[in-house]
Backbone as CSV, one residue per row, in Angstrom:
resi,resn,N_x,N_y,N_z,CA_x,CA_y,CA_z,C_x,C_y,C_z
1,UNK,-46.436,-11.721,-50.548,-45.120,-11.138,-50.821,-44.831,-11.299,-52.310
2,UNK,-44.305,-9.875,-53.360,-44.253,-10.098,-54.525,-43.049,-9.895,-54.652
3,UNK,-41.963,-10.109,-55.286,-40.602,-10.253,-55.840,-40.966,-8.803,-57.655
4,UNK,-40.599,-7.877,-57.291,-40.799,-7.223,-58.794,-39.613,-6.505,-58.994
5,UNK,-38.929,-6.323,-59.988,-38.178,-5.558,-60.360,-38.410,-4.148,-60.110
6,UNK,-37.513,-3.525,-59.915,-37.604,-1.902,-59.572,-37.784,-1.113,-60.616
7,UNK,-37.650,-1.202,-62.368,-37.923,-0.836,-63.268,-39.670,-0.967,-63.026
8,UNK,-39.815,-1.986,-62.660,-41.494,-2.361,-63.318,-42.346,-1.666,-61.691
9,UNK,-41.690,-2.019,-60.821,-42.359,-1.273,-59.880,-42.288,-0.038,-59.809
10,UNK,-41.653,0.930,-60.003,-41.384,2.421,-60.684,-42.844,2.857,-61.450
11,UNK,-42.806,1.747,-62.597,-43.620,2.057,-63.619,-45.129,1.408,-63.133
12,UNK,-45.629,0.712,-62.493,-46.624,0.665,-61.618,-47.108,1.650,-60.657
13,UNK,-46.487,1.860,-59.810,-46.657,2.946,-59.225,-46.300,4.528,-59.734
14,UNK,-46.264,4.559,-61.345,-46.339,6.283,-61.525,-45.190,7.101,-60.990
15,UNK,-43.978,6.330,-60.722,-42.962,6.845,-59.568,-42.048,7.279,-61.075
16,UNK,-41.850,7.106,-61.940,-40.815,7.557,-62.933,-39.384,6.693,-62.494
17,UNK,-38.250,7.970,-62.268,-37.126,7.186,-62.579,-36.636,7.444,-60.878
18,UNK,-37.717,7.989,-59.724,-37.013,7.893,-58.344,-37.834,7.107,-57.549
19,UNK,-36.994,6.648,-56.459,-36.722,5.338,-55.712,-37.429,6.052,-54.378
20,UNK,-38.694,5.890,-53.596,-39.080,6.146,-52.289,-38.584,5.522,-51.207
21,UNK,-37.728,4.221,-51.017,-37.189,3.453,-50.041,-36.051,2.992,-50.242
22,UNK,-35.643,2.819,-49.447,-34.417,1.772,-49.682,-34.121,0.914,-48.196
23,UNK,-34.347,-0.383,-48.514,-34.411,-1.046,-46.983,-33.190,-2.298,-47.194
24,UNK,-32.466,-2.091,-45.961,-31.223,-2.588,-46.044,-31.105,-3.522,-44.740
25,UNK,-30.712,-4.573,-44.881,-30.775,-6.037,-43.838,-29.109,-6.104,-43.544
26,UNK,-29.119,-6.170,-42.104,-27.888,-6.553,-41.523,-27.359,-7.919,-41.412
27,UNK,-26.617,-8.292,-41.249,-26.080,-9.712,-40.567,-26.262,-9.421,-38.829
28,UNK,-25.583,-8.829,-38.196,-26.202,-8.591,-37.007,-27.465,-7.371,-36.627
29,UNK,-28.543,-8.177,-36.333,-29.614,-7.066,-36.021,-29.781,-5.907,-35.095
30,UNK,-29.040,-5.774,-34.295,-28.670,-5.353,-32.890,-27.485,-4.121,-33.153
31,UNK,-27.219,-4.118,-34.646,-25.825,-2.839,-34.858,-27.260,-2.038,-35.762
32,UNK,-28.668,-2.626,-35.772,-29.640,-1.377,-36.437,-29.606,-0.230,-35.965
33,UNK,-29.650,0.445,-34.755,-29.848,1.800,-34.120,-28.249,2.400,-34.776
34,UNK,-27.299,1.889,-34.167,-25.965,2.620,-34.751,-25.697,2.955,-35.830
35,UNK,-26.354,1.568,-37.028,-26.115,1.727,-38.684,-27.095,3.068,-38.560
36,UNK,-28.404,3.176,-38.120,-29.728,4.173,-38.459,-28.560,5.352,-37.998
37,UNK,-27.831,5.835,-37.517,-27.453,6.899,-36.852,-26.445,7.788,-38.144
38,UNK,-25.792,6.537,-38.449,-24.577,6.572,-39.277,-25.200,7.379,-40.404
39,UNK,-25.770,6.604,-41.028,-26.739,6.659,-42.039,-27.565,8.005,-42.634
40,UNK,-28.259,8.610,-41.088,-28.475,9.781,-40.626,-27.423,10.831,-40.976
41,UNK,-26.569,10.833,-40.097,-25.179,11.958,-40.378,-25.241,11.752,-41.911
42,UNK,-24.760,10.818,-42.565,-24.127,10.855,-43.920,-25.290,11.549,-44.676
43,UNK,-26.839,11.504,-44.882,-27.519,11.666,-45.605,-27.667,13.255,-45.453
44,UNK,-27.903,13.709,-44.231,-27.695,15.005,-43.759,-28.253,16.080,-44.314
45,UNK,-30.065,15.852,-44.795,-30.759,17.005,-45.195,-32.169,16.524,-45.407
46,UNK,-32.491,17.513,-45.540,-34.367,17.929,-45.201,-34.954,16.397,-46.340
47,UNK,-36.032,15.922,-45.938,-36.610,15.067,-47.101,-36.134,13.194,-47.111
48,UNK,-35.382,13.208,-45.831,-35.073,11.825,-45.991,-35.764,11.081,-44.252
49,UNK,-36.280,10.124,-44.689,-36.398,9.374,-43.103,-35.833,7.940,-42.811
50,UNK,-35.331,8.350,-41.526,-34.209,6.621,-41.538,-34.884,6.063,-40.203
51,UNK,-35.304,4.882,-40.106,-35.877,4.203,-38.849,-35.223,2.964,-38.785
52,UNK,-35.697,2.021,-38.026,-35.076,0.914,-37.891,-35.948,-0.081,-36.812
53,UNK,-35.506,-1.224,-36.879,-36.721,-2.001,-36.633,-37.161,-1.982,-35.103
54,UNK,-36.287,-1.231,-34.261,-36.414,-1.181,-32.654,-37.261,-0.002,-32.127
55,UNK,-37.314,1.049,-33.588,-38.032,2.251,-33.689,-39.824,1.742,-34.093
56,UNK,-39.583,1.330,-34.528,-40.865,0.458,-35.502,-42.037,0.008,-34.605
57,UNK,-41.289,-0.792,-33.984,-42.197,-1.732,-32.610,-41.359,-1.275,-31.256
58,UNK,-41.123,-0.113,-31.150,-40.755,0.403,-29.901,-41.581,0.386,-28.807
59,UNK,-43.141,0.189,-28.748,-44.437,0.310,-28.006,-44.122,-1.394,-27.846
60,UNK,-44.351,-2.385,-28.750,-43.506,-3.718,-28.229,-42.269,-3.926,-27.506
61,UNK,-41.304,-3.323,-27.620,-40.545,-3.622,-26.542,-40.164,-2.777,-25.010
62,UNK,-41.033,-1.973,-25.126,-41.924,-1.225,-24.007,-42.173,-1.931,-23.357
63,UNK,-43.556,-2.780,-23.457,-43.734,-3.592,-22.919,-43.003,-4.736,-22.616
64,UNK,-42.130,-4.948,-23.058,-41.176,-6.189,-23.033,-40.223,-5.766,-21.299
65,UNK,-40.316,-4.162,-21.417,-38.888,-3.850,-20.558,-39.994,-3.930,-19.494
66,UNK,-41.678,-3.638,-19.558,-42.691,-3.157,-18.109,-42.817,-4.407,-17.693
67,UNK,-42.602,-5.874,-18.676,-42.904,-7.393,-18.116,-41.595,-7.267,-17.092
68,UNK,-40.194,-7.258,-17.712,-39.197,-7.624,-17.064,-38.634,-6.794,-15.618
69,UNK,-39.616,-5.796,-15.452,-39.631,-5.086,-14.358,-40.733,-5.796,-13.319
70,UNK,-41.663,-6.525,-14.093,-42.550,-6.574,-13.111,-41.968,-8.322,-12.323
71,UNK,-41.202,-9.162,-13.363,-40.737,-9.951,-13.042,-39.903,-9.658,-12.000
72,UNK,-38.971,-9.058,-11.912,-37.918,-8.376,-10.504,-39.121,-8.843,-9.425
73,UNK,-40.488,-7.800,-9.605,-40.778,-7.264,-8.500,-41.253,-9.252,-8.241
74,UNK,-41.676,-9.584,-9.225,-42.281,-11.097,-8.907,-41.455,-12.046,-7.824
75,UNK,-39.921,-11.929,-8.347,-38.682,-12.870,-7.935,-38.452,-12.249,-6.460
76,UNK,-38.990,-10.725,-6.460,-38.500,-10.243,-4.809,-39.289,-10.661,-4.067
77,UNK,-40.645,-10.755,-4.079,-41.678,-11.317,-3.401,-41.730,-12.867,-3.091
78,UNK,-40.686,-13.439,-4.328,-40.897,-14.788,-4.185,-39.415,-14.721,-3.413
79,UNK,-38.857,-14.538,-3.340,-37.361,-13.944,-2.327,-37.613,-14.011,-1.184
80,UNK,-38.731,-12.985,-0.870,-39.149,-12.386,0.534,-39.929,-13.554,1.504
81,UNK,-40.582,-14.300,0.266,-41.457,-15.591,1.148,-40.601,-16.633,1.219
82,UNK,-39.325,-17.001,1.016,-38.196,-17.833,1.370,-37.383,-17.249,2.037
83,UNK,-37.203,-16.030,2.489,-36.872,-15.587,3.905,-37.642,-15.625,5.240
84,UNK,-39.179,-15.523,4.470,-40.084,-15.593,5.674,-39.521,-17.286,6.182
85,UNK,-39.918,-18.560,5.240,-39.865,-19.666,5.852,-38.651,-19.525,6.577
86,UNK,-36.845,-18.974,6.249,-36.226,-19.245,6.694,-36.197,-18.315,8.515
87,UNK,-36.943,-17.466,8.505,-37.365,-17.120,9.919,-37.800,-18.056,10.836
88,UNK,-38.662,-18.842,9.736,-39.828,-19.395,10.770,-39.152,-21.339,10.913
89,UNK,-37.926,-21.287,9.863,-37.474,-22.612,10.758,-36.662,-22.249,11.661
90,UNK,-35.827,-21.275,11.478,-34.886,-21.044,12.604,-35.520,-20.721,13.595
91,UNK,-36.972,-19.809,13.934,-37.424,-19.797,15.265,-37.563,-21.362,15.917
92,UNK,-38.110,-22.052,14.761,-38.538,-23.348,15.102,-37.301,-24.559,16.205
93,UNK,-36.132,-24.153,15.082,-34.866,-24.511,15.471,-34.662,-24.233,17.284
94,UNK,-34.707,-22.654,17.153,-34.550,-21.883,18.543,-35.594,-22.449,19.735
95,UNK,-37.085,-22.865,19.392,-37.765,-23.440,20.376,-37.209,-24.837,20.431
96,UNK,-37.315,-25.436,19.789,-36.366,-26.957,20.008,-35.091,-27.060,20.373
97,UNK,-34.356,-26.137,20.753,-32.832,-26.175,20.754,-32.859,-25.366,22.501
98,UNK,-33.866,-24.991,23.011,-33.204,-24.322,24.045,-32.386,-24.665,24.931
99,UNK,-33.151,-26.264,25.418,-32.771,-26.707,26.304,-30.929,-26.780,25.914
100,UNK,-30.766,-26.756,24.676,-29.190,-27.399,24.524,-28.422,-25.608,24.622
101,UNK,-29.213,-25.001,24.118,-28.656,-23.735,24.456,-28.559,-23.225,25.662
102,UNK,-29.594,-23.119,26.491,-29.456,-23.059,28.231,-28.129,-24.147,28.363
103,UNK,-27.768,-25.117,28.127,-26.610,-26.155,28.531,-25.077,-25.461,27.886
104,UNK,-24.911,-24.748,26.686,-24.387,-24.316,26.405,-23.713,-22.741,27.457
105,UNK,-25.060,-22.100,27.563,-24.757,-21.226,27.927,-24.329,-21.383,29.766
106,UNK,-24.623,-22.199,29.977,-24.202,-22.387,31.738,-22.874,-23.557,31.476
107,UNK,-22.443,-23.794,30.577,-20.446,-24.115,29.978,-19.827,-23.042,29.624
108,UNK,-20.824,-21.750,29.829,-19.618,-20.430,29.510,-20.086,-19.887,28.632
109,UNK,-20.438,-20.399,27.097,-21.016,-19.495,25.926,-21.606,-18.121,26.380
110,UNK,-21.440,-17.216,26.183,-22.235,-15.814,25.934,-23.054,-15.829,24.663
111,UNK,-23.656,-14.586,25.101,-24.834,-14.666,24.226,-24.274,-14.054,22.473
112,UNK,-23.516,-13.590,22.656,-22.616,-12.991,21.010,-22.507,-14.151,20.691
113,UNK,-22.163,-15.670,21.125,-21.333,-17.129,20.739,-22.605,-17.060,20.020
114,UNK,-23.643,-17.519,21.245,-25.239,-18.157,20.539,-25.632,-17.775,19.525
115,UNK,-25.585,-15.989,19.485,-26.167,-15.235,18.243,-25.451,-15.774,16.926
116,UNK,-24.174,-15.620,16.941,-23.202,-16.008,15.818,-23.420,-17.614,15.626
117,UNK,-24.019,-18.332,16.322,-24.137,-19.904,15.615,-25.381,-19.852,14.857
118,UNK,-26.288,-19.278,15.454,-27.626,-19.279,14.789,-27.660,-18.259,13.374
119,UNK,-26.626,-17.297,13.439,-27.128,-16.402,12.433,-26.122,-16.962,11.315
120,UNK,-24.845,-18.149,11.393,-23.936,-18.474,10.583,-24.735,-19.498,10.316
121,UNK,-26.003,-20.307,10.634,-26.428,-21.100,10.017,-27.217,-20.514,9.190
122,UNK,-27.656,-19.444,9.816,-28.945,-19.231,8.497,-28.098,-18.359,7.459
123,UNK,-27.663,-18.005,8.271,-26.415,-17.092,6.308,-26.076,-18.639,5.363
124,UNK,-25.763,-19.883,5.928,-25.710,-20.447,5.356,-26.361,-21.082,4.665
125,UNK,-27.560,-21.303,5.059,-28.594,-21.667,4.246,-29.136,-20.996,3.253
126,UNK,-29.089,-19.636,3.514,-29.490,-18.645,2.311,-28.499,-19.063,1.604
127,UNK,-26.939,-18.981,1.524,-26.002,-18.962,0.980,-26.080,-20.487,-0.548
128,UNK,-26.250,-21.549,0.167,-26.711,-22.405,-0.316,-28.139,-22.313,-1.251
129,UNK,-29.095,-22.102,-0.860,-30.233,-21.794,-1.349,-29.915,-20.730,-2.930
130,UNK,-29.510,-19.883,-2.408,-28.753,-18.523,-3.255,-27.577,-19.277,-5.167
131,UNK,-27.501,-19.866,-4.205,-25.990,-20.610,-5.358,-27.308,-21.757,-6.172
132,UNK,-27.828,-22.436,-5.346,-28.579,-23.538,-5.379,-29.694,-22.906,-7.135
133,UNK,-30.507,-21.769,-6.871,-31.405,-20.878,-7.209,-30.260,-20.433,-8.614
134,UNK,-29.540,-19.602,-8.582,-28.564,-19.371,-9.144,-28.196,-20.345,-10.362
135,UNK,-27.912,-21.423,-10.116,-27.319,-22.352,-10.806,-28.366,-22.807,-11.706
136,UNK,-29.208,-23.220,-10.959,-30.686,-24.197,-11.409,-31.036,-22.885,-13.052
137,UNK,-30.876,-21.770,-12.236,-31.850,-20.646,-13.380,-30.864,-20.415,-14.575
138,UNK,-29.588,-20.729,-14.511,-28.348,-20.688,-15.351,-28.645,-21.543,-16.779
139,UNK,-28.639,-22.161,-15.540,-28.954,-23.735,-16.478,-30.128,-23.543,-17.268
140,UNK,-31.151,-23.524,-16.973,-32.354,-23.068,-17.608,-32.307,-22.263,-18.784
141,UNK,-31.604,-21.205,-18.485,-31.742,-19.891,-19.087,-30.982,-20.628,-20.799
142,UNK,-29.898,-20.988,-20.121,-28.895,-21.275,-21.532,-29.443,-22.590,-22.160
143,UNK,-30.465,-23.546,-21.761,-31.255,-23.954,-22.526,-33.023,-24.069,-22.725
144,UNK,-33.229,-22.629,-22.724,-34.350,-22.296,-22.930,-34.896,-22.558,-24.308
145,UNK,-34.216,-22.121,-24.979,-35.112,-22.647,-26.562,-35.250,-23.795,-27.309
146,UNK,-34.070,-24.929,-26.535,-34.220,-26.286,-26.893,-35.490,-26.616,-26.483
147,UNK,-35.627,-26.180,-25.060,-36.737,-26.833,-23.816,-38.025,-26.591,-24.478
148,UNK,-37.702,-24.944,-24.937,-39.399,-24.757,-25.796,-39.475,-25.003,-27.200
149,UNK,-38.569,-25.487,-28.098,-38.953,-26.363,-29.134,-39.259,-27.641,-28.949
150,UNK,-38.688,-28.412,-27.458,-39.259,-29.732,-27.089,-40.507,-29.993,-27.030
151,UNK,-41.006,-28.947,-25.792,-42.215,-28.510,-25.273,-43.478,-28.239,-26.406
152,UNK,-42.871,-27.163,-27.448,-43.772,-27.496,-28.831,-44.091,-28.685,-29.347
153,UNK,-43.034,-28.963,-29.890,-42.792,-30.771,-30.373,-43.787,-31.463,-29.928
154,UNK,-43.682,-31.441,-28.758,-44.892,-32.875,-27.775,-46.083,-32.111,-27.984
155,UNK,-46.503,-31.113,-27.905,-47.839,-30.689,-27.381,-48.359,-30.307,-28.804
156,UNK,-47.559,-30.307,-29.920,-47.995,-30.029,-31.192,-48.229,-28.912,-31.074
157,UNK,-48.077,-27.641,-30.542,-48.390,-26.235,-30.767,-47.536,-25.089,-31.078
158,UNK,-47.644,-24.445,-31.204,-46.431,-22.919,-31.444,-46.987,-21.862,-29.922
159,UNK,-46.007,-21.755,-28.946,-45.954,-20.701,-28.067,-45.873,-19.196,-28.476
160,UNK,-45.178,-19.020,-29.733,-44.968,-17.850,-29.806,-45.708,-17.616,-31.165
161,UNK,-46.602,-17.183,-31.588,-47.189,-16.734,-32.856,-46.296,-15.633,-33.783
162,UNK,-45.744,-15.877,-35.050,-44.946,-14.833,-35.678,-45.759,-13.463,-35.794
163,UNK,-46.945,-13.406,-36.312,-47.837,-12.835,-36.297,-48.445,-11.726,-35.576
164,UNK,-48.519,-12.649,-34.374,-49.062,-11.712,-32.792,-47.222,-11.119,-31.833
165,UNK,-46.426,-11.406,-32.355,-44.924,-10.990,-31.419,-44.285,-11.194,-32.465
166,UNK,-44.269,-11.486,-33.707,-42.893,-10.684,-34.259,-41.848,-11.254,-34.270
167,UNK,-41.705,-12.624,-33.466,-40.866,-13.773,-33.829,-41.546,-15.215,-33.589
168,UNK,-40.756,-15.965,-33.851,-41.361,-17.664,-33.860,-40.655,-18.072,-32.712
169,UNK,-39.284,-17.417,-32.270,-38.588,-18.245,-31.450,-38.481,-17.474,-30.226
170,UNK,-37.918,-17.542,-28.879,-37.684,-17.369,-27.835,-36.363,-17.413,-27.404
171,UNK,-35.435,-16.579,-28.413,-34.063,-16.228,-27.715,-33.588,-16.378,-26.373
172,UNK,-32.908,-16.866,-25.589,-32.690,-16.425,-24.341,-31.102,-15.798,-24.168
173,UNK,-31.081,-14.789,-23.079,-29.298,-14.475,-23.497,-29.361,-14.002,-21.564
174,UNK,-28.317,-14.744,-20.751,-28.078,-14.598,-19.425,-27.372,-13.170,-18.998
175,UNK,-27.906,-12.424,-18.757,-27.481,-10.668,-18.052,-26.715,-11.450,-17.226
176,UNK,-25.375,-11.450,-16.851,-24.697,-11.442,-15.673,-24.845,-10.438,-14.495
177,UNK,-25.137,-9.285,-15.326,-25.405,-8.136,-14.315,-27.406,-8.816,-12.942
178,UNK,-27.665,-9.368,-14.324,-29.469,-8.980,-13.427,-29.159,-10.342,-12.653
179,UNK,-28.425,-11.142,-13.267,-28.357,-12.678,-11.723,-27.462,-12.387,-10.864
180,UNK,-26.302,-11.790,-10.993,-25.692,-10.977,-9.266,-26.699,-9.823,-8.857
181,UNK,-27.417,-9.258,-9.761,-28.672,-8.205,-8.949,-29.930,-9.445,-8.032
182,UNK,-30.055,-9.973,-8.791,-31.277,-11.173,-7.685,-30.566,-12.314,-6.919
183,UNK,-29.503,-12.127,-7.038,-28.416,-13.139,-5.801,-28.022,-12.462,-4.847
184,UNK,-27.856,-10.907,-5.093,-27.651,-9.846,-4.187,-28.489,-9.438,-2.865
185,UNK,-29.843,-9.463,-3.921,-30.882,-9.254,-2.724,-31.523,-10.283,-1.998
186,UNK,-31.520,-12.005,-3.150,-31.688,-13.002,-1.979,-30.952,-13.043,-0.855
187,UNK,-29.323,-12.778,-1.201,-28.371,-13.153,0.089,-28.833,-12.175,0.812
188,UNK,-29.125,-10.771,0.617,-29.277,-9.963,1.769,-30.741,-10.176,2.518
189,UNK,-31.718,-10.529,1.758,-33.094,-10.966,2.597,-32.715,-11.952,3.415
190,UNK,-32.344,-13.586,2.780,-31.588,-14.413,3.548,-30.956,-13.721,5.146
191,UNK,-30.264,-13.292,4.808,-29.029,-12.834,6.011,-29.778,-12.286,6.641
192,UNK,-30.823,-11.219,6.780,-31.653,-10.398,7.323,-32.726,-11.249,8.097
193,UNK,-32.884,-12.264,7.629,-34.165,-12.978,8.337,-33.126,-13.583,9.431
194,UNK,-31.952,-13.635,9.105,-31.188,-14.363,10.765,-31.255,-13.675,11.887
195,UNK,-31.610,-12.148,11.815,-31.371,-11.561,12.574,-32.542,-11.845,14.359
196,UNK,-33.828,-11.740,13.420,-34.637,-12.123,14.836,-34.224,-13.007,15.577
197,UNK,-34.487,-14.614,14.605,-34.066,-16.183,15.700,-32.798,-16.049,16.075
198,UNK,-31.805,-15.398,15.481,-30.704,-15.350,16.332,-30.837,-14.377,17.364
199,UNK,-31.344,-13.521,17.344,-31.296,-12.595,18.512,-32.136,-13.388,20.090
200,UNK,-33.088,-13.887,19.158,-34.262,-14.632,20.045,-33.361,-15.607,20.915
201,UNK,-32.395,-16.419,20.372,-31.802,-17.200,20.799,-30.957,-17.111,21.936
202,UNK,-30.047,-15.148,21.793,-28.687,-15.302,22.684,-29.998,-14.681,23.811
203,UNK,-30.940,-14.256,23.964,-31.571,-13.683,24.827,-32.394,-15.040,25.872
204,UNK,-31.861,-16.324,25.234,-32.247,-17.503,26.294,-31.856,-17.763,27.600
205,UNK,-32.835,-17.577,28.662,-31.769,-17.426,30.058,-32.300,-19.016,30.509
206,UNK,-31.325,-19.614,30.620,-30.399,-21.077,30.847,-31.144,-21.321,32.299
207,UNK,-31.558,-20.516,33.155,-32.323,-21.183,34.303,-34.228,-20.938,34.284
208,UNK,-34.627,-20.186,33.230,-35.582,-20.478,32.553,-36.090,-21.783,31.830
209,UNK,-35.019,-22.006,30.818,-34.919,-23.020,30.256,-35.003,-24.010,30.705
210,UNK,-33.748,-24.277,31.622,-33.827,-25.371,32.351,-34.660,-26.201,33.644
211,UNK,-35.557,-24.900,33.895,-36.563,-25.183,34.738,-37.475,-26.388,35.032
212,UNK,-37.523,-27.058,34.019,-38.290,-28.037,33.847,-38.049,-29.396,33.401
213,UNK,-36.987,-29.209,33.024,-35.930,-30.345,32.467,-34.698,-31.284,33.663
């Protein structure tokens, strides 16, 4: 990187008395596309080009948006296999519980009662799980770059190469929108997996059950 005066760089490069660039640094980086726009209108004729740094490495943050899509699909799958377990304790629940459910159900309970205990537990557990998940990733998120300058620190290395990505650090900033979008669809996988063991459950006939007991 050379520091030269614009007189002497003019006269180095054979350029005379006109200027080929002019590159201008914001305080906030993120008003670049709007300033580039502005900028645009005002200049308003053949022979000028205005870009900006989101234009530049646009093929980089391409990829940035195809990671964070593929992450969704990562978190739904990892969603979907904590609905599976929560199927498979509540069936578990439902084989261990009959006998008390056959007892229930010959004190009167109907089978809507049974369904609604089994499926208000497992809404609740998602529910919990959901907030639980939620919170933990909150937390995380808003101290992500301490964690990975720690994480450097000890291990003596750099995670992010300036070089190879274009920054040193690892910003993090919490979408409110994308954590009610993946709390949305845990609670609804959650809630959805109640549906079998609870169904399994009100369909327990109490002199089956009790057959053997």
């Amino acid at each position: 990187l050379a520091l030269v005066h614009l007189t002497d760089a003019a006269r180095l490069f054979r350029l005379g008395a006109r200027v080929t660039g002019i590159r201008l640094a914001l305080q906030d980086p993120w008003r670049a596309p709007s300033t580039v726009q502005r900028i645009a209108l005002a200049l308003g004729g053949p022979g000028f080009y205005v870009s900006d740094w989101t234009r530049n490495h646009a093929n980089f943050f391409r990829s940035i948006e195809i990671t964070k899509s593929m992450m969704f699909v990562i978190l739904f799958m990892i969603v979907a296999v904590a609905a599976f377990n929560i199927v498979a304790t509540l069936v578990m629940i439902v084989k261990e519980k009959q006998t008390d459910i056959a007892i229930l159900r010959t004190f009167g309970a109907g089978p809507r009662n049974v369904l609604l205990t089994f499926a208000v537990q497992g809404v609740l557990i998602g529910l919990a799980g959901t907030a639980l998940g939620a919170g933990l990733g909150t937390l995380l998120a808003d101290n992500l770059e301490s964690l990975v300058g720690a994480l450097e620190h000890l291990l003596g290395t750099q995670f992010l190469d300036a070089r190879v990505y274009y920054m040193s650090e690892l910003p993090a900033y919490v979408e409110t929108l994308d954590v009610l979008r993946v709390c949305g669809v845990a609670f609804v996988l959650c809630a959805l997996a109640t549906v079998y063991p609870a169904w399994r459950a009100a369909r327990t006939a109490p002199a089956e059950a009790l057959r053997h007991d």
